[in-house]
Steps between C-alpha positions, in 0.01 A plus 500: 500500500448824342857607539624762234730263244799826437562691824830735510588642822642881561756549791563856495733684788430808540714820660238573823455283792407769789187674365216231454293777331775470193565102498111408543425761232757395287452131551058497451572721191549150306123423606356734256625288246228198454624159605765575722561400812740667791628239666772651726568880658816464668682789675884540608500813720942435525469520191225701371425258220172306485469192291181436308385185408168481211435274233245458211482348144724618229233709360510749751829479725708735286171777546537440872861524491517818317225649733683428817819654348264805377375544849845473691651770272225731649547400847857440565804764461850328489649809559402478901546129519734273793496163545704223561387288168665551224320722248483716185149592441217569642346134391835348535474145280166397384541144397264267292517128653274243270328292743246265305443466111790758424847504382777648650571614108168625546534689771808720355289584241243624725808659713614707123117597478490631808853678472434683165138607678706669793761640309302665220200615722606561865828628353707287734827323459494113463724247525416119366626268775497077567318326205419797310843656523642706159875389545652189725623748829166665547362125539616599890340789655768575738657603196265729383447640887860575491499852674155495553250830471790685635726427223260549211574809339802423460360284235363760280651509180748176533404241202565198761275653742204535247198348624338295287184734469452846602607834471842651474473677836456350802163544710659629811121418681459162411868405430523141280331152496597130429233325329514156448456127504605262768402132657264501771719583843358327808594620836466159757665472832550141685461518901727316740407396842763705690525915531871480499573558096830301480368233299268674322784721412746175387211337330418819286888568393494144396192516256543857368682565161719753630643241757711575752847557618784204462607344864767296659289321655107511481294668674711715732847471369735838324402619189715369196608851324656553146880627538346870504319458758108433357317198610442194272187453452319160453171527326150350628335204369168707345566740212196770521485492841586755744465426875599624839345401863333764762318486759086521550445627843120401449583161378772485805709304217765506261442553127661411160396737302545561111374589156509211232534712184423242254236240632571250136885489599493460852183380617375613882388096575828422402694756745266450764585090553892621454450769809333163689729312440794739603258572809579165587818470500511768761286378683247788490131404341293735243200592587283619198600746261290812372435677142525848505274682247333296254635186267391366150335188540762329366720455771233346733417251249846408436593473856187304549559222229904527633389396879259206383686391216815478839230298682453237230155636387336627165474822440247433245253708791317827448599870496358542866632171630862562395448866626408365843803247501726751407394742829550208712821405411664841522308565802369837354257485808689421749562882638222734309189370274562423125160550301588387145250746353690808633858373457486344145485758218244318302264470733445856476367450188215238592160570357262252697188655521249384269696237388333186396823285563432648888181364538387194683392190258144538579457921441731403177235234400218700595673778334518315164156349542340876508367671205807690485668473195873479591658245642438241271625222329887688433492582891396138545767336224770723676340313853578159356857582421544619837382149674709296224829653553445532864395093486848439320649691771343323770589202384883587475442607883393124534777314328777724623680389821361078478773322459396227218470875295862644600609446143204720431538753794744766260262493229175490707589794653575730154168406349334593837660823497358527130152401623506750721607806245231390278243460788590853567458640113152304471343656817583879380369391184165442688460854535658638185254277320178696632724835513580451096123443431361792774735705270323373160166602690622860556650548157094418389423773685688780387303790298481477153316841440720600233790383251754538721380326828367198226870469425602511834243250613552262226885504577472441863221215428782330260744546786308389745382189313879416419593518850161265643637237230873501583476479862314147444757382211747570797313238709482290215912532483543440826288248553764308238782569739291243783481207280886465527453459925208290492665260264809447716350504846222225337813293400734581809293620797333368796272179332258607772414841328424357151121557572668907578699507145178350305273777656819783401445395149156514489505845663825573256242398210207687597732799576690480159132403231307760734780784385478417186133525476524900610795563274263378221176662587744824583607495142170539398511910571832508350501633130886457499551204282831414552503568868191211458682295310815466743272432765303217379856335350639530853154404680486179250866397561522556856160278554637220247814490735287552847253216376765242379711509821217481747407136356837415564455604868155361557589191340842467703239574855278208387794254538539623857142467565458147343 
């Protein structure tokens, strides 16, 4: 709950990693920027190159960005620089990676934002790289690194050299930057229960795209070579994955270690059980596996429906149940502590306190029973959505996995999954019910000593009262989507629950006519007649639809209870 819907994360490297003074100023510069947050500092001193890790809504990232770059042109002089990174600027690449709510399409354009920002004010050359690239070779930044800060004024004044915003001459403090757009990149390494890295080695030339070289015969055998001389090459199984194996002298054990660059392609659950099962065949065991940095959310909840779905269960479970299934399998305790709410990117982003959604049933009834205006009956309508959806859900868990259902099992599952998504939407809409009218309270407040703050009142009141009656038409929408899961787990689920799918739609009902009744007495405060008159056609249709399918339901439960 309370989780921002768009976050974009920030991963720029920048050219210090031996004066903390520089990276830690550089880095918390971002935090003057409201609602961001730093997520990562981390220094290189080999290679004098720290990578920084922050994130924030759309709103604001491309601010942050641009004052981190602002601040690292101050502090760092390229001219003086070594390191064993390669590197052309004093913030090196500075990519945008869209982590929840956002396009990567989006995230270019943030990227080109940024890029023009840079060039025009900090006077510094820029190069578009990845997603946001100007022409097809720059879409690789080796490309564009080619010769690194060294070779850069060389540049000056050659048309294929141009950088795609900037100045004519080069910046010979601050050198050039790659600004861009690129997947998410997660770093994970897999341990083995032996510090002798053979396997680990064979295992991670096996699963990496780059592969590994041809043999006679395999493991040990001569290299097969090309007639001049260069090995053949035979490529891994896993495109966007890079992996080699070391050795953890405080684990005492072997790891497989490797960066997934594109989590949609090439999934981490999915390399993990391939490593496991190669373990096996060599008779050496994994034991756990660790994230390093931090990981959408995403990938845990993948994994986690991936390893139940393996086990013959639903994964028709909730956010924190597939969370916890998805640590366990991958053993992502097994050698250091995983806490969810530091490692997942999202979670950064919880607001919890003074959430109603957080409180116990009786401080929420108590709450509501007060003489405090908000919550009410939106909060409440929002409530009953919650419990219907989450009833269809349960009742999926309860048909799922019986055999006289298997025929049922496939399906069961998918609308559980889709009673949990909408149990999800209704319980933030708890709180954005009594935020939207706390907001309509403010607006009331405003000054109206004079023309000007009567027209700024009376605009915010109109926006404010537009806003308190959407959020419950969105309830009321929803609440249409449930109708659909009710009516097939009444026909198809578990007879035992029919009592459980008759109480769903009389929750579904109370959710869906209470909704309706605040968008109508909403409307009232709204002087915008054809924003009222698109409201009440969709109220009136939705309920006529809401109403008529519910009897079907209620009537199909009375059979079962006859």
């Amino acid at each position: 709950m309370g989780i921002i819907n768009k976050i974009v994360e920030c991963v720029p490297n920048i050219s210090n990693g031996i004066n903390p003074e520089v990276y830690n100023t550089v880095a918390n510069s971002v935090l003057k920027i409201p609602g961001i947050k730093l997520l990562d500092i981390d220094p290189g001193a080999a290679t004098n190159r720290t990578v920084i890790t922050f994130a924030g809504s759309p709103d604001n990232i491309v601010e942050a960005a641009f004052e981190l770059i602002k601040n690292a042109k101050d502090m760092i002089d390229m001219r003086t620089h070594k390191g064993e990174h390669p590197r052309m600027g004093a913030v090196d690449v500075c990519p945008f990676v869209p982590i929840s709510g956002v396009t990567m399409e989006e995230c270019a354009e943030f990227a080109k934002k940024l890029a023009r920002r840079v060039g025009e004010e900090l006077g510094v050359w820029v190069y578009l790289y990845e997603a946001a690239a100007s022409k097809v070779e720059w879409k690789n930044l080796a490309n564009i690194r080619k010769g690194e800060y060294e070779g850069l004024k060389d540049r000056e004044g050659k048309s294929e050299w141009k950088a795609d915003f900037g100045p004519a001459k080069l910046d010979p403090k601050f050198g050039a930057c790659a600004i861009g757009a690129r997947k998410c990149l997660v770093a994970y390494n897999i341990n083995v229960n032996s510090n002798n890295k053979k396997w680990a080695q064979d295992i991670a030339f096996n699963i990496r795209e780059s592969g590994r070289s041809k043999r006679v015969s395999y493991p040990d055998g001569d290299i097969v070579r090309n007639v001049d001389g260069t090995a053949i090459n035979v490529s891994g199984i896993y495109q966007n994955c890079k992996a080699t194996a070391w050795i953890i002298p405080e684990y005492n054990r072997a790891q497989i270690t490797m960066n997934l660059t594109d989590i949609d392609e090439t999934p981490l659950h999915i390399v993990f059980d391939e490593v496991l099962k190669q373990a096996n065949e060599r008779g050496v065991r994994i034991t756990g596996s660790e994230i390093v940095g931090l990981v959408p959310l995403k990938v845990l909840l993948d994994a986690g429906k991936y390893f139940l779905q393996k086990q013959g269960l639903s994964a028709a479970l909730s956010e924190k149940e597939l969370v916890q299934n998805a640590i366990i399998s991958l053993g992502l305790n097994d050698v250091v502590p995983f806490d969810a709410n530091k490692k997942i990117i999202e979670y950064h982003f919880n607001v919890t306190k003074g959430l109603l959604v957080q409180q116990k049933i009786d401080e929420f009834a108590d709450t509501l029973a007060s003489d405090a205006p908000a919550p009410g009956g939106g909060s409440v309508a929002a409530l009953c959505g919650a419990l219907s959806s989450a009833l269809a859900a349960m009742v999926t868990n309860l048909t799922h996995g019986k055999p006289q259902y298997r025929e049922h099992w496939s399906k069961m599952e998918e609308v559980g999954i889709k009673g949990q998504q909408l149990k999800t939407f209704f319980l933030k809409a708890i709180d954005l019910d009594t935020d939207a009218f706390n907001k309509v309270m403010a607006a009331m407040k405003m000054p109206k000593d004079n023309d000007e703050q009567k027209t700024l009142r009376k605009n915010t009141i109109d926006a404010a009262n537009k806003e308190a009656t959407l959020i419950p038409l969105s309830v009321l929408e929803k609440s249409s989507e449930i109708y659909p899961l009710l009516e097939y787990v009444g026909l198809h689920g578990n007879s035992n629950c029919a009592s459980d799918v008759g109480v769903g739609v009389h929750c579904l009902l109370a959710a869906a006519e209470g909704a309706a009744l605040n968008v109508r007495i909403n409307l009232k405060n709204i002087n915008d007649q054809l924003f009222r008159d698109n409201c009440i056609q969709r109220v009136n249709s939705l309920l006529t639809q809401i109403r008529g399918s519910s009897r079907s339901i209620l009537e199909n439960v009375e059979k079962f209870l006859k």
